[in-house]
Phi, psi and omega in degrees: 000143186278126182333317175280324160337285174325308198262342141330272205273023130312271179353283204300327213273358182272313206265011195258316168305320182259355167297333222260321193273328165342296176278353191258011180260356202274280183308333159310300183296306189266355168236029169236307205284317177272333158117004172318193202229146185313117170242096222304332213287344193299291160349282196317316187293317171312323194273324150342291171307332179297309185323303170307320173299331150330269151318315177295323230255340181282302173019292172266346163313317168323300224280322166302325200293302197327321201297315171282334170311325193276331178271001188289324216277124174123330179268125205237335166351158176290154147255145195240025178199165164305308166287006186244091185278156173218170194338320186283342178278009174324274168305339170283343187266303208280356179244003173251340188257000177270312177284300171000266134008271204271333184284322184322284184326309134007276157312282181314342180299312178295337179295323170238057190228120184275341178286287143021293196274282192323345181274282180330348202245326178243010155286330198260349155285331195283330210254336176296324189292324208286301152351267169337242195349299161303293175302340145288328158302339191275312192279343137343275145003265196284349230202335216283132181211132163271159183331315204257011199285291188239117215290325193261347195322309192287300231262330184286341191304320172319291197304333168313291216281330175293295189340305200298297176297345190251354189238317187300278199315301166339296180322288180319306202287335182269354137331280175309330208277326198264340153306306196292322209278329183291312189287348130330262195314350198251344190274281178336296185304321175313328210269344192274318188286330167300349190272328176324281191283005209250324159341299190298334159291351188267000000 
């Protein structure tokens, strides 16, 4: 694959992780915390929808890179910012608005490939369990009493598992919520230090 073919499918494989996570944060909240029932088409319609947010957003990404490609071209000046291109960053701006480009494209191809969305769907299913599953194991652990243990077990139990949906499972989504915003922020910094240093290659 060719440098741009790469950072495509880098591109797809990034928005496609975070479509994934989207949905397993959707489904830990609506069928553990709200107590809803699995539905794969709701799930689909999300990732769909992730997708879509997406595809846009490389779009308008496209759309800057051309605007700047355009006032760059023709200009041999020192720059006087990070963002202030000139003629020699032409092509390189014109092969970022080109990946742009193709993961947008990418993404709607997937959006309307129903397997696709569905694979996807149940991967972010397999990893909401594997959630559960760990945060039960821990508090297991740490909690763990058998039955014939505790005297009170039958009377308490109810009150566990409500615990486990409105304060553990809560916890947990808001755990992932606060991930995905640190994998934001740490993706932005990547994408500021590459505009940075890719001036600097000409």
């Amino acid at each position: 694959m060719g440098r741009t073919a790469d950072a495509i499918a880098e591109g797809v494989a990034i928005a496609t992780s975070a479509a994934r996570l989207l949905v397993k944060n959707h489904i830990l909240v609506g069928t553990i915390a709200e107590g809803g029932a699995f539905d794969v088409d709701k799930y689909i319609d999300d990732t769909r929808e992730a997708l879509r947010a997406m595809a846009e957003e490389s779009e308008a990404a496209e759309k800057t890179l051309d605007k700047l490609r355009k006032r760059a071209r023709g200009r041999h000046s020192d720059p006087v910012g990070t963002h202030d291109y000139r003629d020699r960053d032409v092509r390189n701006l014109k092969r970022r608005a080109k990946q742009s480009r193709g993961v947008a494209h990418r993404l709607r191809q997937m959006m309307d490939d129903r397997e696709t969305l569905r694979v996807i769907v149940e991967e972010a299913r397999s990893a909401a369990w594997a959630d559960v599953r760990h945060n039960l194991d821990r508090r297991l652990r740490v909690e763990g009493m058998r039955p014939d243990q505790d005297p009170d077990y039958t009377q308490m139990r109810e009150a566990r598992m409500q615990a486990l949906r409105l304060v553990d499972l809560q916890a947990l989504s808001s755990e992932q919520r606060a991930r995905e915003r640190g994998r934001k922020k740490q993706q932005k910094l990547m994408q500021e230090e590459a505009a940075t240093a890719e001036p600097e290659q000409h």
